[in-house]
C-alpha positions as CSV (number, residue, x, y, z in Angstrom):
1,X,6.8,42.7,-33.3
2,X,6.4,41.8,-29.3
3,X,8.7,40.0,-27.2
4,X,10.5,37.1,-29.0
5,X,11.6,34.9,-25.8
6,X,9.7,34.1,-22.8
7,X,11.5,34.2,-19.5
8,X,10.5,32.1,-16.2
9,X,8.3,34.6,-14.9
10,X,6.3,35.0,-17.7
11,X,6.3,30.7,-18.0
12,X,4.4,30.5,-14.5
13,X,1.8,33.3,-15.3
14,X,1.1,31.2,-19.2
15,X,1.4,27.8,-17.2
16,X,-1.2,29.2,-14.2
17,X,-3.3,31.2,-16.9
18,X,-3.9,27.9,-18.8
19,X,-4.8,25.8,-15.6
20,X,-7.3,28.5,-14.7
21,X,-8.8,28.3,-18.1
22,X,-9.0,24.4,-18.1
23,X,-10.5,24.5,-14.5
24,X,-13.0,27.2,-15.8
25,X,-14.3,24.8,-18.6
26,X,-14.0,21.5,-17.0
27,X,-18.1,20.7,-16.5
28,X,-18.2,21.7,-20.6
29,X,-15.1,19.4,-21.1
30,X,-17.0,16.5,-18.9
31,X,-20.2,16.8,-21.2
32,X,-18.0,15.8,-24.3
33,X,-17.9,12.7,-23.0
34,X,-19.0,9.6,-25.7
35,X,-20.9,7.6,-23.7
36,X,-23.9,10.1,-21.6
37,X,-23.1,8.4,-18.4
38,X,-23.4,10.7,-15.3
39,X,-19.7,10.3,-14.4
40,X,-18.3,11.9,-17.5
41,X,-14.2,13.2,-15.7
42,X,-12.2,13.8,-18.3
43,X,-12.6,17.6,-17.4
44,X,-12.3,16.7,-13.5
45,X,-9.3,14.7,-14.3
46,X,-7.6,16.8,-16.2
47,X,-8.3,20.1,-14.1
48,X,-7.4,18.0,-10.9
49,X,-4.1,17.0,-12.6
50,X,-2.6,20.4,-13.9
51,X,-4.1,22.3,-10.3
52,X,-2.1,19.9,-8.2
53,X,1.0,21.2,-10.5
54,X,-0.5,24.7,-10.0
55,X,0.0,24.3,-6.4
56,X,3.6,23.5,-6.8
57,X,4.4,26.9,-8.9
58,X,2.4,29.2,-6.8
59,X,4.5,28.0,-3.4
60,X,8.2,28.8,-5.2
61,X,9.6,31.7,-4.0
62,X,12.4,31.3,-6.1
63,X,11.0,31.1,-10.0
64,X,13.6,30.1,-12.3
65,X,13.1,27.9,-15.8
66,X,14.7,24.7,-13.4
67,X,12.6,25.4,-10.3
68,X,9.5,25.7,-12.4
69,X,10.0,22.7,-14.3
70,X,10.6,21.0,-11.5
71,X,7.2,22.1,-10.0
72,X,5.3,21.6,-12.9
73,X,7.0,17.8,-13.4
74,X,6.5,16.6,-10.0
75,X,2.8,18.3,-9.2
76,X,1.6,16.6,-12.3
77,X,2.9,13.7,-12.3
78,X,2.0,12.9,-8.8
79,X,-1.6,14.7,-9.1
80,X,-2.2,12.8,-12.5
81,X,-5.8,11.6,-12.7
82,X,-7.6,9.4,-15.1
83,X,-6.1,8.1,-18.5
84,X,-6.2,12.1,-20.1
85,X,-4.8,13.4,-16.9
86,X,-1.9,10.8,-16.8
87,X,-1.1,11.8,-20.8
88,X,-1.5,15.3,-19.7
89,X,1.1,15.1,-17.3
90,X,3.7,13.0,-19.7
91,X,2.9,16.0,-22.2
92,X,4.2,18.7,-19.2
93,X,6.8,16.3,-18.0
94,X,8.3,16.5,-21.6
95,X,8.0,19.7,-22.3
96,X,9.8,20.9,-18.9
97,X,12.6,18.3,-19.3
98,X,13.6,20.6,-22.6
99,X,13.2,24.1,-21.1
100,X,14.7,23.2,-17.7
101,X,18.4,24.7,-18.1
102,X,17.5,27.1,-20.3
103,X,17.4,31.0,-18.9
104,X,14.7,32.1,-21.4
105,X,12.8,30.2,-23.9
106,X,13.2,31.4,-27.8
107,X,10.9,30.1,-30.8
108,X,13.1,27.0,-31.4
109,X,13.2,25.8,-28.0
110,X,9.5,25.9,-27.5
111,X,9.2,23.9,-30.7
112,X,11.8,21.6,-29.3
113,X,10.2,20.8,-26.2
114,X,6.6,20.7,-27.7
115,X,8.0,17.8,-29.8
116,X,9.7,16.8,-26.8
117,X,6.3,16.2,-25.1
118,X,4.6,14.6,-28.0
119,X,7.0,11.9,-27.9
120,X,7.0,11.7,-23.6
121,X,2.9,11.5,-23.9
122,X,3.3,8.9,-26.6
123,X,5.6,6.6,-24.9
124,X,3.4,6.8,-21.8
125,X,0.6,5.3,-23.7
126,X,0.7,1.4,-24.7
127,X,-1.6,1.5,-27.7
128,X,-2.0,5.3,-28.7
129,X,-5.1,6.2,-30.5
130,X,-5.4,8.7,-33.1
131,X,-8.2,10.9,-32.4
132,X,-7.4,11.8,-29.2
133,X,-5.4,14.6,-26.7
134,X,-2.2,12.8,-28.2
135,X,-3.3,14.2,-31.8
136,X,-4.2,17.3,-31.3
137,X,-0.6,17.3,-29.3
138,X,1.1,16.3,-31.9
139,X,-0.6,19.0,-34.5
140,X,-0.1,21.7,-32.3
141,X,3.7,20.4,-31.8
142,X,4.2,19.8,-35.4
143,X,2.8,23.4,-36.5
144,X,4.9,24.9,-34.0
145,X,8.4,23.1,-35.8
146,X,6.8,24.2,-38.9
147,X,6.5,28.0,-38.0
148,X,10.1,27.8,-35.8
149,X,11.7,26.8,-39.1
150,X,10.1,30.0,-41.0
151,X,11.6,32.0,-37.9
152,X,8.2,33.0,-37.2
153,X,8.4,35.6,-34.0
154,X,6.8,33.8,-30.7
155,X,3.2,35.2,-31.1
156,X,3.2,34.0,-34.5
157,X,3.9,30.9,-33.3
158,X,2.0,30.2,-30.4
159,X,-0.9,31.7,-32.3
160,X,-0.7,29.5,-35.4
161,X,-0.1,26.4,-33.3
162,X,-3.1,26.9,-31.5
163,X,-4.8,27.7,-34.4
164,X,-3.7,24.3,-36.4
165,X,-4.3,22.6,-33.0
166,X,-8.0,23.4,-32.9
167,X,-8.0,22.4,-36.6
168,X,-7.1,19.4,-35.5
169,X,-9.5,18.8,-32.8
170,X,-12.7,19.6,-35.1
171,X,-11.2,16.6,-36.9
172,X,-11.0,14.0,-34.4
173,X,-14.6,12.7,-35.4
174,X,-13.6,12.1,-38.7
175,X,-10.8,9.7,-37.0
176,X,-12.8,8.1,-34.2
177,X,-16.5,7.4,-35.4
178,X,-17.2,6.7,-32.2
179,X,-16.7,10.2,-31.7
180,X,-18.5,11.1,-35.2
181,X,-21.6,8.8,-33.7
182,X,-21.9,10.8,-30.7
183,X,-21.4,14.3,-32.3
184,X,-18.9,15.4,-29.8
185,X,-15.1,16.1,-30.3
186,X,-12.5,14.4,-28.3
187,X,-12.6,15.6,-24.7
188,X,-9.0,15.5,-24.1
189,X,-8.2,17.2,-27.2
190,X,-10.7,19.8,-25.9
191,X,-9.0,20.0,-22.6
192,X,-5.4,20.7,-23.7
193,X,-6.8,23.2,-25.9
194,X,-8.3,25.3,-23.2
195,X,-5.2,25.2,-21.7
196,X,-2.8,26.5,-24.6
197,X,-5.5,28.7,-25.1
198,X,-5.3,30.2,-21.5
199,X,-1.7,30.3,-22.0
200,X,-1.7,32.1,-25.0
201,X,-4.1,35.1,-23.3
202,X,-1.4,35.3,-20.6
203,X,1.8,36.0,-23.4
204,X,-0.6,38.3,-25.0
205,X,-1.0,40.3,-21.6
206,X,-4.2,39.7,-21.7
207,X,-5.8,40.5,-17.9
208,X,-6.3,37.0,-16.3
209,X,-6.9,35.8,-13.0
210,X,-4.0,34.1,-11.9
211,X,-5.5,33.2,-8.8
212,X,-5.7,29.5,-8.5
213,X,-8.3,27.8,-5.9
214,X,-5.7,25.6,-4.0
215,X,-4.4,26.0,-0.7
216,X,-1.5,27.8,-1.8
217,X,-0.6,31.3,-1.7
218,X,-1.5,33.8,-5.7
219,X,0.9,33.6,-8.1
220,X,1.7,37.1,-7.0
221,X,3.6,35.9,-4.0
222,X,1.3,36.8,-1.0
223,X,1.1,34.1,1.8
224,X,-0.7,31.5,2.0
225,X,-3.3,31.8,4.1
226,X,-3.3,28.7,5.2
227,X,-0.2,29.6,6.3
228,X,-0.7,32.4,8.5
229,X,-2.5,32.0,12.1
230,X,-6.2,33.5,12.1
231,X,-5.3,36.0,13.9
232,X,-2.7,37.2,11.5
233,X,-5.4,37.7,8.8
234,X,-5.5,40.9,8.4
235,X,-8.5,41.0,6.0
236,X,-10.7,38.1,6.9
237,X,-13.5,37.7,4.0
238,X,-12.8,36.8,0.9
239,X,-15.2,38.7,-1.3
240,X,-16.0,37.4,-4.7
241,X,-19.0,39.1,-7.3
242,X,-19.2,40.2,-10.9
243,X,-20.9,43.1,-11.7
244,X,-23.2,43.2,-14.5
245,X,-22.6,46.8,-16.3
246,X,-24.2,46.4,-18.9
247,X,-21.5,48.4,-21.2
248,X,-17.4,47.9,-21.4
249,X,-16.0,49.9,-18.5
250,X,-13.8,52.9,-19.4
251,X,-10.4,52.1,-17.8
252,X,-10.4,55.2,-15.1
253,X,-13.7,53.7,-13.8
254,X,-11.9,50.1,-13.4
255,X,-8.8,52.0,-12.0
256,X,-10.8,53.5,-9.3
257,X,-12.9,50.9,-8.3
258,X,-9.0,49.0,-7.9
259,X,-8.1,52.1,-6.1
260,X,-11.3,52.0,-3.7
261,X,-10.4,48.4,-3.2
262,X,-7.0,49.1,-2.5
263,X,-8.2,51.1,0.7
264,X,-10.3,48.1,1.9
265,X,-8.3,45.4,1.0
266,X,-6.1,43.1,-0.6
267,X,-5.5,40.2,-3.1
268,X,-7.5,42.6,-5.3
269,X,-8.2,41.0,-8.8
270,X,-10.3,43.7,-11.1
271,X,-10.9,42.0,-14.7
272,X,-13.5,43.9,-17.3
273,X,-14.4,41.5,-19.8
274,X,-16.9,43.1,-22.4
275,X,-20.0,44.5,-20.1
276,X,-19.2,42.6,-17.2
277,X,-16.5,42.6,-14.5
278,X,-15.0,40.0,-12.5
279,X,-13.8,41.6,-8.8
280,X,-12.0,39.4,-6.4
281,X,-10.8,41.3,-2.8
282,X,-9.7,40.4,0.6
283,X,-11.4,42.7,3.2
284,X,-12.9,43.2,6.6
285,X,-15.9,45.5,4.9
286,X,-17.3,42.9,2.0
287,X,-20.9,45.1,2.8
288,X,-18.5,48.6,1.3
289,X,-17.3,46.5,-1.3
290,X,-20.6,45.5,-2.7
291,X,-22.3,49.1,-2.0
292,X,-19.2,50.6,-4.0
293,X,-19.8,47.7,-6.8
294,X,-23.7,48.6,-7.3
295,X,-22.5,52.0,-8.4
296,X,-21.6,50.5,-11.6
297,X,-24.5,48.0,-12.4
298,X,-26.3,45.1,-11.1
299,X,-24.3,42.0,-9.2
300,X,-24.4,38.3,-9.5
301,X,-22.9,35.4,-8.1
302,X,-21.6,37.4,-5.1
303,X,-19.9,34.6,-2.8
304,X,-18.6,35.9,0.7
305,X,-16.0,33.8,2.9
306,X,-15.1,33.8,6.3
307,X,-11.3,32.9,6.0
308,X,-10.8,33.2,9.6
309,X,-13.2,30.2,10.2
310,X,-12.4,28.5,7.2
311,X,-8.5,28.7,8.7
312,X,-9.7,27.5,12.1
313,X,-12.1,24.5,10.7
314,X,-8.7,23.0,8.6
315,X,-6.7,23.1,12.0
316,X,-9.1,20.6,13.3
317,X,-8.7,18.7,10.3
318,X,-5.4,18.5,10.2
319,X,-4.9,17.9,13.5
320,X,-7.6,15.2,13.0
321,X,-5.9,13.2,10.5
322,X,-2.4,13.6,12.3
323,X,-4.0,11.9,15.2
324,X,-5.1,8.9,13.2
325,X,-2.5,8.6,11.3
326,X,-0.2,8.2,14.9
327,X,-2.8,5.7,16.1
328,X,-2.6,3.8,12.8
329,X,-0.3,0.9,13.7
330,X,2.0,-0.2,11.3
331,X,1.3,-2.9,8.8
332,X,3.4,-6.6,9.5
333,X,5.8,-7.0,7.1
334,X,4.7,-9.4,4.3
335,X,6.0,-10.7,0.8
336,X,2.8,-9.7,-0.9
337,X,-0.1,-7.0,-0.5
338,X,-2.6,-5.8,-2.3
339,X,-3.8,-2.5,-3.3
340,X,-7.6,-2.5,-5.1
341,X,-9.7,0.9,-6.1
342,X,-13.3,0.2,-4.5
343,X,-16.3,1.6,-5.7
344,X,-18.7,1.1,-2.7
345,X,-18.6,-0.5,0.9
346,X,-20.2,-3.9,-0.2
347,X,-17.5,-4.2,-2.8
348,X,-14.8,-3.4,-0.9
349,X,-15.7,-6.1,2.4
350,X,-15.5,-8.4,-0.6
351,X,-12.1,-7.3,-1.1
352,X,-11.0,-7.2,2.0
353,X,-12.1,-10.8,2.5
354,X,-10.3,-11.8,-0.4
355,X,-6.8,-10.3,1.2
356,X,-6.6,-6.7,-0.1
357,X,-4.6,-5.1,2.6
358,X,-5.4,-1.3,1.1
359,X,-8.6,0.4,-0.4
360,X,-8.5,3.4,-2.2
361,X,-11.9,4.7,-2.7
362,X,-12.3,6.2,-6.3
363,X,-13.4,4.1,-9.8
364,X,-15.8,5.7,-11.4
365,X,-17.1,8.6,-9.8
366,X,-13.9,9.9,-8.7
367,X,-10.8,8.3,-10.1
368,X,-8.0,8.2,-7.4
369,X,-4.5,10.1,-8.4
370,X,-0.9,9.1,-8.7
371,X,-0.3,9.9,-5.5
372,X,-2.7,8.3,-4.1
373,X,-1.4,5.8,-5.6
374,X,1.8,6.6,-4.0
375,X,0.7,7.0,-0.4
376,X,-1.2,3.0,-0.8
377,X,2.3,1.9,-1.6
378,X,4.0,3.4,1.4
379,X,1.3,2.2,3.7
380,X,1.2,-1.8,2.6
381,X,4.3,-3.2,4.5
382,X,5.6,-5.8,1.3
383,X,7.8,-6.6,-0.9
384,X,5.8,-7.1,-4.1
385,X,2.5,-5.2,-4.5
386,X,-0.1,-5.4,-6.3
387,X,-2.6,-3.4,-7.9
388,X,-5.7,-3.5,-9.2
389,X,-7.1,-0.7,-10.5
390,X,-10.3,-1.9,-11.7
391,X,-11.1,0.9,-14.2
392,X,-9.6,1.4,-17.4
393,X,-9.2,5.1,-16.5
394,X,-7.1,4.6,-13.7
395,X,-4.3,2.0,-15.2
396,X,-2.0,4.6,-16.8
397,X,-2.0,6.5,-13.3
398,X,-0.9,2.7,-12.0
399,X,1.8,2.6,-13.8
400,X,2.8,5.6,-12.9
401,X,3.1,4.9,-9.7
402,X,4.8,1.8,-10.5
403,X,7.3,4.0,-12.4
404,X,7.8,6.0,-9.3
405,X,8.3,3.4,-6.8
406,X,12.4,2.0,-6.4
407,X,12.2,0.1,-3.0
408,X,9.2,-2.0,-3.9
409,X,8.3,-4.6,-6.6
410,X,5.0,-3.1,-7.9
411,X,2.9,-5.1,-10.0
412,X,0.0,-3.3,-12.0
413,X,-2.8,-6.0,-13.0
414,X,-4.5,-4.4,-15.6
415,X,-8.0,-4.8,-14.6
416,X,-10.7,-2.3,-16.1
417,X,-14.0,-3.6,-13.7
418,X,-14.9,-4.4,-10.3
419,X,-15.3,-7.9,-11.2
420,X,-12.0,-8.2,-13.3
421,X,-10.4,-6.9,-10.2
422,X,-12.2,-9.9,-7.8
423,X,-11.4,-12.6,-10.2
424,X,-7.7,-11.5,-10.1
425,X,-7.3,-11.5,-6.8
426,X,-9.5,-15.2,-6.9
427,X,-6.6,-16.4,-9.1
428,X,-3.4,-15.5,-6.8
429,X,-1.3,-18.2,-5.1
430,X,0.6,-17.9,-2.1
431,X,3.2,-20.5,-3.4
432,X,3.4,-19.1,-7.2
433,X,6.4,-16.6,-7.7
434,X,5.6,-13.1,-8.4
435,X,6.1,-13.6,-12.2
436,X,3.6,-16.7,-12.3
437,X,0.6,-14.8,-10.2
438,X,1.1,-11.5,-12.3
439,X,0.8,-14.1,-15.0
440,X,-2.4,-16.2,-13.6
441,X,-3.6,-13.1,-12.4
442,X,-3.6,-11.3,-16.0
443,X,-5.2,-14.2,-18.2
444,X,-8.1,-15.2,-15.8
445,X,-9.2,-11.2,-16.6
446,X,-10.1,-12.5,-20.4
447,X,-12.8,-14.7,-18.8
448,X,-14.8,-11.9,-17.5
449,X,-17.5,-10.2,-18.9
450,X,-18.6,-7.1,-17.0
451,X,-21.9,-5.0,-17.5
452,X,-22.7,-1.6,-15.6
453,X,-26.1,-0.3,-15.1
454,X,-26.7,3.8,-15.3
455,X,-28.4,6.2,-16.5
456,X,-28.2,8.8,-19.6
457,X,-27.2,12.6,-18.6
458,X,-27.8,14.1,-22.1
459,X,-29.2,12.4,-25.8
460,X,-27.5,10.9,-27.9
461,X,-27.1,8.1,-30.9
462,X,-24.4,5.7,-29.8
463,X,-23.7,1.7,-31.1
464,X,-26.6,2.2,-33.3
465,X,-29.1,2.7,-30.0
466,X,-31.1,6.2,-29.7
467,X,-30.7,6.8,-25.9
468,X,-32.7,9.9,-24.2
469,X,-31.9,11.4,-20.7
470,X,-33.0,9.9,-18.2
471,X,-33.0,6.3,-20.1
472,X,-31.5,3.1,-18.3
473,X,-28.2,2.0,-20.3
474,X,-26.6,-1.5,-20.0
475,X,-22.7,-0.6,-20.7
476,X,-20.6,-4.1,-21.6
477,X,-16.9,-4.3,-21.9
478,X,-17.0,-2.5,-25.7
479,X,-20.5,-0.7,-25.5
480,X,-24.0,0.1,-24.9
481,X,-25.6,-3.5,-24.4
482,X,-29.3,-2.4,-23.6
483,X,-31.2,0.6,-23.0
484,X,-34.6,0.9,-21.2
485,X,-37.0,2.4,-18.7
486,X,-36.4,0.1,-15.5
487,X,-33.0,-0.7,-13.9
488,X,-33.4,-4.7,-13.5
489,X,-34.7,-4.9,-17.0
490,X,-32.1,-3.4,-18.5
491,X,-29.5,-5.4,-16.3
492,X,-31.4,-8.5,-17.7
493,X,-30.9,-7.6,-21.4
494,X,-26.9,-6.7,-20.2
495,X,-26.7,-10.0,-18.7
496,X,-28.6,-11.9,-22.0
497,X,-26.6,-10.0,-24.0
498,X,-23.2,-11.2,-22.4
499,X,-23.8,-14.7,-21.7
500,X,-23.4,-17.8,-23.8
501,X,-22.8,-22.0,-23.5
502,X,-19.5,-21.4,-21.9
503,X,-21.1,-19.1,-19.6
504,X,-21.0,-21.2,-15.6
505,X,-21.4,-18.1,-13.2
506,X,-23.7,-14.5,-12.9
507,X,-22.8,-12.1,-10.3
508,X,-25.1,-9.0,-9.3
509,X,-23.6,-6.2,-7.2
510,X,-26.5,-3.6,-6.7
511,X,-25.4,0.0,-5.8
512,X,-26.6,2.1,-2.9
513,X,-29.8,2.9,-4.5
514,X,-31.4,-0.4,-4.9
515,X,-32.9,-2.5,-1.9
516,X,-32.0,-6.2,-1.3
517,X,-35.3,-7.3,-2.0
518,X,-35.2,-5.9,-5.4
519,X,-31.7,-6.9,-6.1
520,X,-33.2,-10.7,-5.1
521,X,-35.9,-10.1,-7.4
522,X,-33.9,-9.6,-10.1
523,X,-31.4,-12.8,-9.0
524,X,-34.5,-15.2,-9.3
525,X,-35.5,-13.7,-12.8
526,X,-32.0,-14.7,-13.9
527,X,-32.0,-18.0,-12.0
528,X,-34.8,-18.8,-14.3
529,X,-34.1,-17.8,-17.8
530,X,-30.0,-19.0,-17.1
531,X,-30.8,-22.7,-15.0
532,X,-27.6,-23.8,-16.0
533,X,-26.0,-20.8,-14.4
534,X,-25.0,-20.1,-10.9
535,X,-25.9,-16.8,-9.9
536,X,-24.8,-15.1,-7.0
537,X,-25.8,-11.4,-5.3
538,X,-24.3,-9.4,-3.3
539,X,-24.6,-5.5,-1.9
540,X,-22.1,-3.4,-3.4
541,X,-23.1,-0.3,-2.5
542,X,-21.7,1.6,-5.4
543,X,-23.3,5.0,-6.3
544,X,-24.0,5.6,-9.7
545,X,-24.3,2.6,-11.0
546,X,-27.5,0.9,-10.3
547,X,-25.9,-2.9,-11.0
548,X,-22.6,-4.2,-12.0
549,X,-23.0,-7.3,-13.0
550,X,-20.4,-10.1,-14.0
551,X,-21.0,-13.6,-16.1
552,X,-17.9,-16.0,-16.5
């Protein structure tokens, strides 16, 4: 029997391990997503969310269960991203909250606090699904009770949780057949089980690279070199290859090539995985680094870095933004602003003329962060705020924000589309109180119908349509609408497929890859099949998405 406890030290290097396994497999994690669309994030989200936690633990000098916790809490939930990267953060906020005080965590305690962040991720969430990251949570949470009970030792249990965990996720088809349809597991599920399982290497002292791609110093404790003027770099490129050996190396031949390294560099990082080996080194002789390397076999993905110029180019940047930022006068103060996520220049002129007083740039493609959440909130000079987050993936990190705002009243609107988010702001009244526009606000949002136009990634059989890569998909409000060859085609199907008698108006917002001329083409087709409709078209300049398009 190993070690039965784990003490803070140990914590960070499992936390970092399983953040550098997660970012390792986030582009795999992306491809799980249901629908093929090209801006799959669940990966991205959750990688972006546990890294800006990651950044928090590598800058402590001082690791103790309460100073990690605290790091782990506050990167999270500020760095949270995207619906699986909010949940993820409830599930570490949770889990911390339990461990905090403690000076070394035993078997019980981790069960505690996995149950602990079960429930946290569950409150988080107004309508939790089964099927998802919150399952596979729970059954990894639940195993671990089970196996504390039975005074299993801590590899016991961390290995059999994980095990019933991933037992779990191979599952989550046969609870969402949307999933089951698409032939994928759930992403989130997949995501938090890269992590425990990155965790679990690092308690098993396995040899992982801590080194997390932030701009913060190695988990060993070395500066950041961000930090440190250029001139202070003592070893100036940062030297990155693996060497293809083509056989497991012996451990004197990976000790010496450490120990050449050693003579050349630093932040040395060595790791022999099977027949090939991972080398990481800080040096002012990358060309003796490499010669040394081919002694052992061929090399790929060698990747060389000036860190001197890289330190030099972030001045400027930072010096950049610090000038704006003085320049920026303040906002007037006001008893209501309005914070909307934009998806492309066109679309967000029209919010602007409609009285948004903050953009953040993000829906789709990139879905903006708690904390930039956060920072819209301390620009916009009001009392009551709100916010539209037009994406259904970016309300949970809304109300997180809401959550961590005391000296404003922040009002989330839950809108999940671009349009949803104009017909919102459409429906506020400067002489309504704040309860009665959140109100108005809300309800106009059921009016909406909202179709995007994109294209496939990746096959797949979804909502009973075979869809190819490369095919033109219509997405509505609750699935694939149409699927097809040519953009404005399949926009027309979206739209025919939406509408009905009630139906008055049809708005077209085309994206940065479609001209105005054939964005009007498309307006006239509709103008004739729909004559009792208005239909209106504007540039929104949105990448990805060909057309959004609107009928109410």
């Amino acid at each position: 029997m190993g070690r039965n406890t784990i003490d803070a030290q140990l914590c960070a290097k499992m936390f970092l391990a399983g953040a550098g396994n997660l970012e390792a497999n986030k582009e795999w994690i992306n491809e799980l997503n249901v629908f093929p669309v090209p801006d799959g994030d669940t990966g991205t989200n959750m990688t972006l969310t546990i890294m800006a936690a990651a950044k928090e633990v590598t800058s402590l000098e001082d690791v103790t269960l309460e100073t990690l916790s605290k790091a782990i809490s506050s990167g999270s939930l500020r760095g949270a991203r995207g619906n699986s990267g909010v949940i993820l953060s409830q599930l570490l906020r949770g889990f911390t909250k339990t461990i905090k005080y403690a000076s070394e965590i035993d078997t019980l305690l981790i069960a505690e606090a996995c149950q602990k962040a079960v429930a946290t991720a569950y409150k988080a969430v107004m309508k939790p699904k089964e099927g998802t990251i919150l399952t596979v949570a729970k059954g990894y949470a639940d195993r671990a009770a089970e196996l504390a009970q039975e005074d299993a030792d801590m590899e016991t249990l961390l290995g059999g949780a994980l095990e019933y965990a991933q037992e779990v996720l191979e599952k989550t088809p046969e609870m969402l057949p949307v999933l089951k349809e698409a032939g994928v597991v759930d992403s989130g599920g997949q995501g938090l089980i890269q992590v425990l399982k990155g965790a679990f290497d690092a308690y098993l002292g396995k040899e992982v690279d801590y080194q997390i791609e932030t701009e913060s110093r190695s988990y060993a404790g070395a500066a950041p070199k961000d930090a440190q003027p250029a001139a202070d770099i003592k070893f100036g490129y940062c030297t990155e290859f693996i060497i293809n050996a083509g056989k497991p190396m012996p451990r004197e031949e990976e000790l010496a090539l450490k120990a050449y390294l050693e003579g050349i560099g630093d932040s040395i990082v060595v790791v022999a995985d099977e027949d090939i080996v991972k080398v990481h080194v800080h040096t002012n002789e990358p060309g003796a680094a490499i010669t040394k390397a081919l002694t052992y076999g061929e090399l790929s993905r060698i990747k060389i870095d000036n860190m001197r110029e890289e330190h030099q180019e972030k001045l400027i940047k930072d010096a950049s933004k610090q000038a704006q930022a003085l320049k920026k006068p303040e906002m007037p103060h006001k008893e209501a602003g309005f914070i909307s996520v934009s998806i492309g220049a066109g679309i967000g002129e029209i919010f602007k003329g409609l009285g948004v007083d903050y953009l953040i740039e993000g829906g789709q493609t990139m879905n903006p962060s708690t904390e930039d959440m956060l920072n819209a909130i301390e620009q916009v000079n009001a009392d009551t705020i709100y916010i539209l987050p037009n994406n259904k993936n970016i309300i949970l990190a809304a109300n997180q924000a809401q959550a961590l705002t005391k000296d404003k009243q922040i009002i989330v609107i839950p809108t999940k589309t671009v349009p949803q988010g104009i017909a919102a702001m459409i429906s506020y009244a400067q002489d309504k109180s704040p309860v009665e526009n959140e109100q108005a606000m809300t309800e106009g949002l059921q009016l909406i119908k909202t179709g995007q136009i994109t294209y496939a990634v990746r096959d797949t059989h979804i909502d009973e349509k075979e869809i190819h890569q490369g095919d033109i998909m219509g997405l509505g409000d609750h699935g694939i609408l149409a699927v097809g060859k040519d953009s404005a085609q399949v926009a027309a199907e979206t739209v025919g497929a939406m509408i009905d008698e009630d139906s008055e108006l049809i708005s077209v917002y085309y994206g940065e890859d479609i001209t105005q001329e054939t964005a009007q083409e498309l307006g006239n087709l509709l103008e004739e099949q729909y004559p009792d409709c208005e239909v209106e078209v504007y540039p929104g300049g949105q990448p990805i998405y060909y057309y959004v398009v609107s009928v109410e």
